[in-house]
Backbone as CSV, one residue per row, in Angstrom:
resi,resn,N_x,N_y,N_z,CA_x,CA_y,CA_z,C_x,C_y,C_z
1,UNK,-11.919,71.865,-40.742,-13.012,71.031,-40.242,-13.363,71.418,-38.819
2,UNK,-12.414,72.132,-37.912,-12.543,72.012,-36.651,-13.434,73.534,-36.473
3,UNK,-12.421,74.382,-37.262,-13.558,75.700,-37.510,-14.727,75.462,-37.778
4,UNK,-15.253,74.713,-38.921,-16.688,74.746,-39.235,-17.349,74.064,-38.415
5,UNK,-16.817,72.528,-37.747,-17.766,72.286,-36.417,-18.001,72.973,-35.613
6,UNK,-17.033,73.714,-35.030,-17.563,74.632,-33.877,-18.450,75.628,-34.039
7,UNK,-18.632,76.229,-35.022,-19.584,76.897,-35.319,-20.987,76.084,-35.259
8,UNK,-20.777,75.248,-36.016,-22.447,74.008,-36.125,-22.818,73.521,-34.746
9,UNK,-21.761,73.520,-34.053,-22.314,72.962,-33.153,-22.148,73.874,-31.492
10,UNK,-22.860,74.771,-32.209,-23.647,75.632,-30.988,-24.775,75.528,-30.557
11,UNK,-25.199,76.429,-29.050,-26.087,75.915,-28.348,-27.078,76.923,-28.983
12,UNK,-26.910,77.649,-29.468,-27.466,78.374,-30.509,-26.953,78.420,-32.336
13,UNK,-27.778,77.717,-32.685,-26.868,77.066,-33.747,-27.052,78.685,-34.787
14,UNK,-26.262,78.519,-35.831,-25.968,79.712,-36.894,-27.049,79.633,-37.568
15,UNK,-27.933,80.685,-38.529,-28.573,80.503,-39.283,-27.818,80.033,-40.699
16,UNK,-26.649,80.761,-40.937,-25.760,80.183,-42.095,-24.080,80.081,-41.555
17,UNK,-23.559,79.078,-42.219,-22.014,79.358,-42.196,-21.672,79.220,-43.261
18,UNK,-20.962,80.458,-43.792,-20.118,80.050,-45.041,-18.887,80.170,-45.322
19,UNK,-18.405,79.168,-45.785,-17.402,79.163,-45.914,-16.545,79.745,-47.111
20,UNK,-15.991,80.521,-46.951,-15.169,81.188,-48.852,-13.829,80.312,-48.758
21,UNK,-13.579,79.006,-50.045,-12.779,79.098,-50.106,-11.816,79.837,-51.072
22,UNK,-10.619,80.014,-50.913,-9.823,81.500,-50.971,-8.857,80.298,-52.162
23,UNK,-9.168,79.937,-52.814,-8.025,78.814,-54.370,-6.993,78.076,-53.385
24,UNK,-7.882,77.215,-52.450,-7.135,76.528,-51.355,-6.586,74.894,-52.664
25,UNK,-5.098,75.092,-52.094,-4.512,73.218,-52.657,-4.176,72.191,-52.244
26,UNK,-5.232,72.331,-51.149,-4.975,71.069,-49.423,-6.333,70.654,-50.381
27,UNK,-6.684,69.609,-49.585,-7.824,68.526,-48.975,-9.330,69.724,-49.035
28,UNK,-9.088,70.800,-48.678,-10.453,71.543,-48.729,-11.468,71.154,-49.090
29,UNK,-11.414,71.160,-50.356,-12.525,71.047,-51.560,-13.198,69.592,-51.304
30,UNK,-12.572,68.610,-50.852,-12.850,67.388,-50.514,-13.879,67.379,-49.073
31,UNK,-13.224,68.195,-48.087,-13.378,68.196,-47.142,-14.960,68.921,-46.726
32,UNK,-14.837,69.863,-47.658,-16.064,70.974,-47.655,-17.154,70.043,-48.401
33,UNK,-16.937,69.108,-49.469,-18.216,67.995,-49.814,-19.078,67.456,-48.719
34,UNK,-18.159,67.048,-47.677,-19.093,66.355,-46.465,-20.010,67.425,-45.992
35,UNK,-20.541,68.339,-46.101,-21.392,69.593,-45.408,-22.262,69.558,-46.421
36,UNK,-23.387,69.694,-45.548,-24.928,70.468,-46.231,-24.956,71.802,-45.387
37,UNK,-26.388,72.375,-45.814,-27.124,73.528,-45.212,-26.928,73.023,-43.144
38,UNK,-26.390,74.094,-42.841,-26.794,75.612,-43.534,-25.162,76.265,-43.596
39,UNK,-24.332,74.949,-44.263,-22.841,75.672,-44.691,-23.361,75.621,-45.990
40,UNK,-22.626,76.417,-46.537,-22.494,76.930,-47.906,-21.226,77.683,-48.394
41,UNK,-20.933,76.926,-49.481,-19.418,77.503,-49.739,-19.350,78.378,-51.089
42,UNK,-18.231,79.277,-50.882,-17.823,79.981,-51.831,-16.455,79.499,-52.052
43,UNK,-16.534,79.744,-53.620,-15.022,79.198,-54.158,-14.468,80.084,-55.123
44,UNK,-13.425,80.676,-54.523,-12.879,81.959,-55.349,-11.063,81.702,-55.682
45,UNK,-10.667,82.086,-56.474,-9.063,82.130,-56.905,-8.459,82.886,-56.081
46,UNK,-7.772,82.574,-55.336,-6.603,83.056,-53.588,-6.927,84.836,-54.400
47,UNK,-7.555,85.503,-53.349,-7.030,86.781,-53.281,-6.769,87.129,-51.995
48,UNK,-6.409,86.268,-50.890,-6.175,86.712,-49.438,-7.746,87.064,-47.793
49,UNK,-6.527,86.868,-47.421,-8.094,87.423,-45.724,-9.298,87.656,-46.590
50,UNK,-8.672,88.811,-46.577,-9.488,90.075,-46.599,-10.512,89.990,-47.982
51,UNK,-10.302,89.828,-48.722,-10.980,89.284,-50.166,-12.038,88.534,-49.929
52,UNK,-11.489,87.034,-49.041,-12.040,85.694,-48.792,-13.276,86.683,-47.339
53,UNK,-12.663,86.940,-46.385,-13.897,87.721,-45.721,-14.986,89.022,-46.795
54,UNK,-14.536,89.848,-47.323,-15.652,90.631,-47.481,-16.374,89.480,-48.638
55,UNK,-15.861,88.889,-49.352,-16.785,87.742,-50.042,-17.707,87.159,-49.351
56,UNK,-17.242,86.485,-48.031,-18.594,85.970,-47.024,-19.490,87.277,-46.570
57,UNK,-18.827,88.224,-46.359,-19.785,89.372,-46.072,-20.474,89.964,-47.054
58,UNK,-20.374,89.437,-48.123,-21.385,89.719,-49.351,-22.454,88.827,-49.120
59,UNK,-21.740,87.616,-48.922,-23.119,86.587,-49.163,-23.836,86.258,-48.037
60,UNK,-23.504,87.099,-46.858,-24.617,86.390,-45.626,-25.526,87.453,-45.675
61,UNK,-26.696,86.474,-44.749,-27.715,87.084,-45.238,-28.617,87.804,-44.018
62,UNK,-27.545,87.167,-42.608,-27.895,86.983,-41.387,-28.250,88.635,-40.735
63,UNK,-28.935,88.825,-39.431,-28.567,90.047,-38.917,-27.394,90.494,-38.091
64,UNK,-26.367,89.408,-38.528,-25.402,89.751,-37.434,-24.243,88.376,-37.772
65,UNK,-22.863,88.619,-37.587,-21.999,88.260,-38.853,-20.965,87.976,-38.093
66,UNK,-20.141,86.687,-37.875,-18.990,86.618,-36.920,-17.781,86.170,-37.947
67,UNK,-16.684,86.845,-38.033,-15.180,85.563,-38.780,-14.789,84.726,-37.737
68,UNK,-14.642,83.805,-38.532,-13.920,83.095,-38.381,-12.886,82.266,-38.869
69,UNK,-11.464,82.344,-38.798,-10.259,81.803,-39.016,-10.620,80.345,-39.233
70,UNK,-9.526,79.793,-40.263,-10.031,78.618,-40.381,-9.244,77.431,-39.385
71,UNK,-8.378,78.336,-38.317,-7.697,77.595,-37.602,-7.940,78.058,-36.080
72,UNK,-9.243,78.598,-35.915,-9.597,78.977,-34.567,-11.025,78.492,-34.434
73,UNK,-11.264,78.187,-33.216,-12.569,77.314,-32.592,-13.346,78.179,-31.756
74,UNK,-15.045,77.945,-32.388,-15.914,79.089,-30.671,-16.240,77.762,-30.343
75,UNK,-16.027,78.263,-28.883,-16.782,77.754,-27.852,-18.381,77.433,-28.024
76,UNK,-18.969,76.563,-27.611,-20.288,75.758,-27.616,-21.580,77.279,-27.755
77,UNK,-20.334,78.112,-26.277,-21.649,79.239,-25.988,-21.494,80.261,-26.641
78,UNK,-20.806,80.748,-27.444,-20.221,81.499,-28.139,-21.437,82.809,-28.938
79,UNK,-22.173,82.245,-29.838,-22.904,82.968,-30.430,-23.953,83.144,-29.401
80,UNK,-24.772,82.031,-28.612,-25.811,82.266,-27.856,-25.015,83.615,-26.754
81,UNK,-24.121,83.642,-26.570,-24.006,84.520,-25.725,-23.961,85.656,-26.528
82,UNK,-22.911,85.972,-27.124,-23.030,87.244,-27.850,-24.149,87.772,-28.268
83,UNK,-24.860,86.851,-29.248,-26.424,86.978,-29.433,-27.172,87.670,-28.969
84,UNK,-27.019,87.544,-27.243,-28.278,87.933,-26.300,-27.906,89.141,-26.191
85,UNK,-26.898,89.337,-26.154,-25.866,91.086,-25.960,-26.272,91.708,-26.576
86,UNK,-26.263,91.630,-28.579,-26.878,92.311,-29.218,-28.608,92.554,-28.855
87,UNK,-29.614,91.478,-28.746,-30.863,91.408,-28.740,-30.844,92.546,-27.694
88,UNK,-30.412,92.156,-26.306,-30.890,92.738,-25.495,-30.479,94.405,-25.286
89,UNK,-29.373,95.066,-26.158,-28.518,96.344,-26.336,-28.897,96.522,-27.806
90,UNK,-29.708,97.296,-28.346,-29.768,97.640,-29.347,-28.553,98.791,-29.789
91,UNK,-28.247,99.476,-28.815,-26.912,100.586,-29.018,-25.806,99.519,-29.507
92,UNK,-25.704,98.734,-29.143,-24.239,97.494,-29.513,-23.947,96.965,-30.413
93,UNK,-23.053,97.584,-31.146,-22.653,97.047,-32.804,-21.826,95.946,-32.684
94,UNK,-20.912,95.986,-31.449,-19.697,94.809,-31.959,-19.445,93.758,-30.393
95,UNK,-20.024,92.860,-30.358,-19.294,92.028,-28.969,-18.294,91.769,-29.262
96,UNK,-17.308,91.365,-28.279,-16.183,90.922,-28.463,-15.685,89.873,-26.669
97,UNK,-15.229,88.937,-26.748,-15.280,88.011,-25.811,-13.235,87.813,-25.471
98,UNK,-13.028,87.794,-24.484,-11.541,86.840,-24.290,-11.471,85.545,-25.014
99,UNK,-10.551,85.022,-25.571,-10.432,83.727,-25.715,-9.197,82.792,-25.438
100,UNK,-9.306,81.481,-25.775,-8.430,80.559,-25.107,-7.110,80.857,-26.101
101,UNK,-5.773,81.115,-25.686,-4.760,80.986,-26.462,-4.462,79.307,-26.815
102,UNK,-4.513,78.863,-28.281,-4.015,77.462,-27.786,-2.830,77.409,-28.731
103,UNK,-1.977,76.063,-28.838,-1.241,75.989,-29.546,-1.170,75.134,-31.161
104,UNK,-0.430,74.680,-31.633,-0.164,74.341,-33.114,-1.488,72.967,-32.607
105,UNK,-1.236,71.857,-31.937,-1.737,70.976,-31.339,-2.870,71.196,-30.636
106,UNK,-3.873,72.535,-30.694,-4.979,72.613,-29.952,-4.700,72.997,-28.764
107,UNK,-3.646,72.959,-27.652,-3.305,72.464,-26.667,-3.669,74.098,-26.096
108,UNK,-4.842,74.185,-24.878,-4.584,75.481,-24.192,-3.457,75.877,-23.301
109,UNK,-2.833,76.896,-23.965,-1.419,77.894,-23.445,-1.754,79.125,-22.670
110,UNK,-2.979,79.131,-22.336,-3.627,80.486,-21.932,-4.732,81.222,-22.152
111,UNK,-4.856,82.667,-21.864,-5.784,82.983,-21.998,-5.606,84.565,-23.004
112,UNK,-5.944,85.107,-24.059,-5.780,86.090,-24.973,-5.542,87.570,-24.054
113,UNK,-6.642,87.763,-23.149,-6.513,88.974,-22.202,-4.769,88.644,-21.146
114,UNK,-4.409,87.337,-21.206,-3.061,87.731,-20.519,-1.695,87.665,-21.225
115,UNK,-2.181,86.981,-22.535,-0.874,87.111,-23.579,-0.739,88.518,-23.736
116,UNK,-2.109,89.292,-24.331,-2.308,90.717,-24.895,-2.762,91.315,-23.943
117,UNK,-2.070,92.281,-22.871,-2.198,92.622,-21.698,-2.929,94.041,-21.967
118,UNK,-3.768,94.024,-21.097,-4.600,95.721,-20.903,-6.048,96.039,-20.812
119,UNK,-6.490,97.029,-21.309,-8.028,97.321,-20.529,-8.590,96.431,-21.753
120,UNK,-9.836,95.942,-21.535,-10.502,95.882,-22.473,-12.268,96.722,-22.475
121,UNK,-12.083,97.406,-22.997,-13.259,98.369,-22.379,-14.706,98.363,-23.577
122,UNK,-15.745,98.813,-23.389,-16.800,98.486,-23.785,-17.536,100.245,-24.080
123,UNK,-18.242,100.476,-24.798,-19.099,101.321,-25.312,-18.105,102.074,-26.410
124,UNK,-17.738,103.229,-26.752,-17.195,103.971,-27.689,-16.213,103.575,-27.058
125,UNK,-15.444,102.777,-27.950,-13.664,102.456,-28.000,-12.639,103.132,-28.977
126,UNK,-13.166,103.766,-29.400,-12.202,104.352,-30.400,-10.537,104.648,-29.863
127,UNK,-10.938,105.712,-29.050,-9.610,105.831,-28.000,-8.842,105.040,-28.129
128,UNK,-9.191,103.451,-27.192,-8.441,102.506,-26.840,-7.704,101.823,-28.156
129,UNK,-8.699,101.796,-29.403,-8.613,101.598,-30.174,-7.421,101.890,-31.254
130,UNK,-7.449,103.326,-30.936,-5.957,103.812,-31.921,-5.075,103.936,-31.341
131,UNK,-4.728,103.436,-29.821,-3.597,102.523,-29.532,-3.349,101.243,-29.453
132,UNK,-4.100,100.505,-29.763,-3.481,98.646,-29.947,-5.233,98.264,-29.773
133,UNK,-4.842,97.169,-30.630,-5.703,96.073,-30.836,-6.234,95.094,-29.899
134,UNK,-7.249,94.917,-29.155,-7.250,94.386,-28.339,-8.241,92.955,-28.436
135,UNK,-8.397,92.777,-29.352,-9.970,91.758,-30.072,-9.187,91.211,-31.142
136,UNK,-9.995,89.751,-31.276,-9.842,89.120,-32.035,-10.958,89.346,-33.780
137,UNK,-10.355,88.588,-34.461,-11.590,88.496,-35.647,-12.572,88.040,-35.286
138,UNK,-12.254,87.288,-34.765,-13.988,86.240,-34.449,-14.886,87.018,-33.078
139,UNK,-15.660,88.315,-33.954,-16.305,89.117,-32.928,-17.875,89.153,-33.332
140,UNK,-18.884,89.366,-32.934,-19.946,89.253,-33.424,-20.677,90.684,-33.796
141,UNK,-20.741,91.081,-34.793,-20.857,92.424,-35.368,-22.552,92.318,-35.707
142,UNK,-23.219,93.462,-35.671,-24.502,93.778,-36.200,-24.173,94.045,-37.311
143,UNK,-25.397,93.831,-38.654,-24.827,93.795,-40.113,-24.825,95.520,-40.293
144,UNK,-26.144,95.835,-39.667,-26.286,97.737,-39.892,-24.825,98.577,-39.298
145,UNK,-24.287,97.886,-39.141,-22.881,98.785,-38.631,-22.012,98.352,-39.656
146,UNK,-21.884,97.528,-40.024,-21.122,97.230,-41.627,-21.320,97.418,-42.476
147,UNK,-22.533,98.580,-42.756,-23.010,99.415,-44.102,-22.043,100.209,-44.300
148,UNK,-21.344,99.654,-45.485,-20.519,100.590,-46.623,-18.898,100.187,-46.021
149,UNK,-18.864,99.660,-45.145,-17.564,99.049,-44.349,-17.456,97.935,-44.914
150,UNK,-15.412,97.150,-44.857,-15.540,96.099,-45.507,-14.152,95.769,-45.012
151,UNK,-13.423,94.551,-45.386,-11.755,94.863,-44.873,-11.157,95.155,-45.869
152,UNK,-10.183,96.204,-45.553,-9.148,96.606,-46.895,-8.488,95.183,-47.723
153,UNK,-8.909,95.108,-49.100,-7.698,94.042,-49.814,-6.522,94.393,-50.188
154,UNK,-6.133,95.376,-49.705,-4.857,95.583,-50.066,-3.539,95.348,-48.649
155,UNK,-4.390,95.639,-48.289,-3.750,95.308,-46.621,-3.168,93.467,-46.245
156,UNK,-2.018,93.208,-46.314,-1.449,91.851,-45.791,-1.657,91.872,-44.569
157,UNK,-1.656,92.586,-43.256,-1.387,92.775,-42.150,-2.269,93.474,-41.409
158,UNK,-2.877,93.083,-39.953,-3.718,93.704,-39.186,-4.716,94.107,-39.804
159,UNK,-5.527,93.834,-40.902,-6.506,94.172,-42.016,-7.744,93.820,-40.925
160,UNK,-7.634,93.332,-39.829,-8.540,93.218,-38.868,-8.723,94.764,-37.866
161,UNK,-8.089,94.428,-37.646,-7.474,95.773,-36.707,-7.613,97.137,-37.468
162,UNK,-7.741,97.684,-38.246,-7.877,98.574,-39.134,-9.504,98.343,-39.556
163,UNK,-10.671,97.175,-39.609,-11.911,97.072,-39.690,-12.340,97.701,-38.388
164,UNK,-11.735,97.161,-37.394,-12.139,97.253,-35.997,-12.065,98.648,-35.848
165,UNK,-10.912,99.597,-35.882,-10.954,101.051,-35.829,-11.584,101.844,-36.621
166,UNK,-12.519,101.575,-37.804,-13.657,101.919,-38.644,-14.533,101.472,-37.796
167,UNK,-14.828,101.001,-37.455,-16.714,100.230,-36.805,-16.063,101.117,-35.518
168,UNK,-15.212,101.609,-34.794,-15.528,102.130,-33.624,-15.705,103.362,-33.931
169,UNK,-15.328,104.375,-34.831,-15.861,105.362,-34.923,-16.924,105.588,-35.126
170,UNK,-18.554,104.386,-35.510,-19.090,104.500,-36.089,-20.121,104.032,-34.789
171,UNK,-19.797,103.078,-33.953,-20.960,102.125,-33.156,-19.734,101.670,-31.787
172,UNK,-20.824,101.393,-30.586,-20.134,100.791,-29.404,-20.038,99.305,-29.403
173,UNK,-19.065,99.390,-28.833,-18.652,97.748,-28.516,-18.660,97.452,-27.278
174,UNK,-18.994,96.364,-26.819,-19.330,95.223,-25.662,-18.784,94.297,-25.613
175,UNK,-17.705,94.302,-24.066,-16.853,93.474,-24.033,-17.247,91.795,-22.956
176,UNK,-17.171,90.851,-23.162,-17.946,89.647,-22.356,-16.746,89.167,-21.856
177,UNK,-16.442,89.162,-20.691,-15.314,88.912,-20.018,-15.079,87.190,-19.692
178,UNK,-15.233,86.601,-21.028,-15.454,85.217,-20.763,-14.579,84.784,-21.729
179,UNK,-13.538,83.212,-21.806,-12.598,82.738,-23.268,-14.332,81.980,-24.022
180,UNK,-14.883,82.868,-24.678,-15.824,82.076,-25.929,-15.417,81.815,-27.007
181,UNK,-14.126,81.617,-27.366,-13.021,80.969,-28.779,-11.903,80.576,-28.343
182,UNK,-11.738,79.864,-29.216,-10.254,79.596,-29.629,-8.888,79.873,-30.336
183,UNK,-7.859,81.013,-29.992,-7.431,81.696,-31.049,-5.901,80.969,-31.036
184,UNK,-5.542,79.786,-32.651,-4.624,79.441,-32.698,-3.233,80.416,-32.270
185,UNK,-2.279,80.124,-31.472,-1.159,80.686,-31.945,-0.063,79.529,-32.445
186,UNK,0.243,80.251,-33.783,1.572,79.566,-34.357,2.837,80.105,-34.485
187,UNK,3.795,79.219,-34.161,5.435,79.024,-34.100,5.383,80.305,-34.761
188,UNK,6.314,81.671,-34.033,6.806,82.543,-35.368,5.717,83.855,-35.165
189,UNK,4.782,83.690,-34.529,3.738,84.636,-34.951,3.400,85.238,-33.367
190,UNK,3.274,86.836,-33.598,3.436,87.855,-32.403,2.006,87.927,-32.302
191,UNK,1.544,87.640,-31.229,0.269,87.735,-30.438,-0.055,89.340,-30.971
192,UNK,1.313,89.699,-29.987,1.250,91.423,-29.989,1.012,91.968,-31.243
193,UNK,1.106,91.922,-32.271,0.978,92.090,-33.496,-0.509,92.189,-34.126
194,UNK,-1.206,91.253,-33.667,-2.721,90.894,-34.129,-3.335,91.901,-34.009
């Protein structure tokens, strides 16, 4: 619920959000009733991330395509900012922003650029790229750079990170030195890893 508000309630609101659910056996299905347009849900039998994302990336229809986790929050300015990045840089396939580290409880623990320490650099990243991960999922991609690209389903792990090093060989990225999300961390789970 907290994912899909934050998205709706931007200062630039989404043209669509959709949601895939992935054969969820919580409250979901209940939960996803309270929403109209312009959410729209998909309901598929658990095949994982990566499944549940290129499924939404089938069905949007938008010029430009952000994930989002169902346990991470954007910020108000989030898309309007990224947004303008793309409009105004036609060379710019992928923004990508700092965000707030928080905890199980929401609670901000920090900031993503100081958990995950290092450059974060902007135009052809590839380089930086095929040494560590430095971005989150929730990045705002142009759709023409995701022609014929998709996330591996076979991949359990970093299936993000492995999209991200495809789109940099392909298009530049633009980094906004601002926390415009929210990226849960939970008990057990290596920042460094992501």
């Amino acid at each position: 619920e907290g994912a899909i508000d934050s998205a709706l309630n931007q200062t630039r609101p989404p043209a669509e959000v959709i949601v895939v659910d992935d054969g969820s056996t919580d409250e979901t299905a209940d939960l996803l009733e309270r929403y109209g347009p312009p959410v729209r849900v998909i309901r598929q039998p658990n095949r994982g991330r990566s499944a549940a994302r290129n499924a939404g990336l089938r069905a949007a229809t938008s010029d430009a395509v952000m994930f989002l986790d169902s346990d991470d929050l954007l910020m108000p300015r989030n898309i309007e900012r990224c947004a303008q990045v793309l409009a105004d840089h036609p060379e710019i396939g992928v923004v990508y922003t700092d965000a707030h580290v928080i905890d199980q409880d929401g609670r901000r623990v920090g900031l993503y650029s100081q958990t995950l320490r290092g450059r974060r650099p902007s135009g052809m990243v590839f380089g930086e790229l095929a040494r560590r991960c430095f971005l989150t999922v929730s990045s705002l991609v142009r759709r023409s750079c995701l022609a014929g690209v998709s996330f591996e389903e076979g991949m359990q792990h970093c299936e993000d990170y492995d999209l991200w090093r495809r789109l940099a060989a392909r298009c530049c990225f633009r980094f906004l030195d601002e926390p415009l999300m929210c990226y849960r961390f939970h008990d057990g789970m290596s920042v460094a890893a992501q």
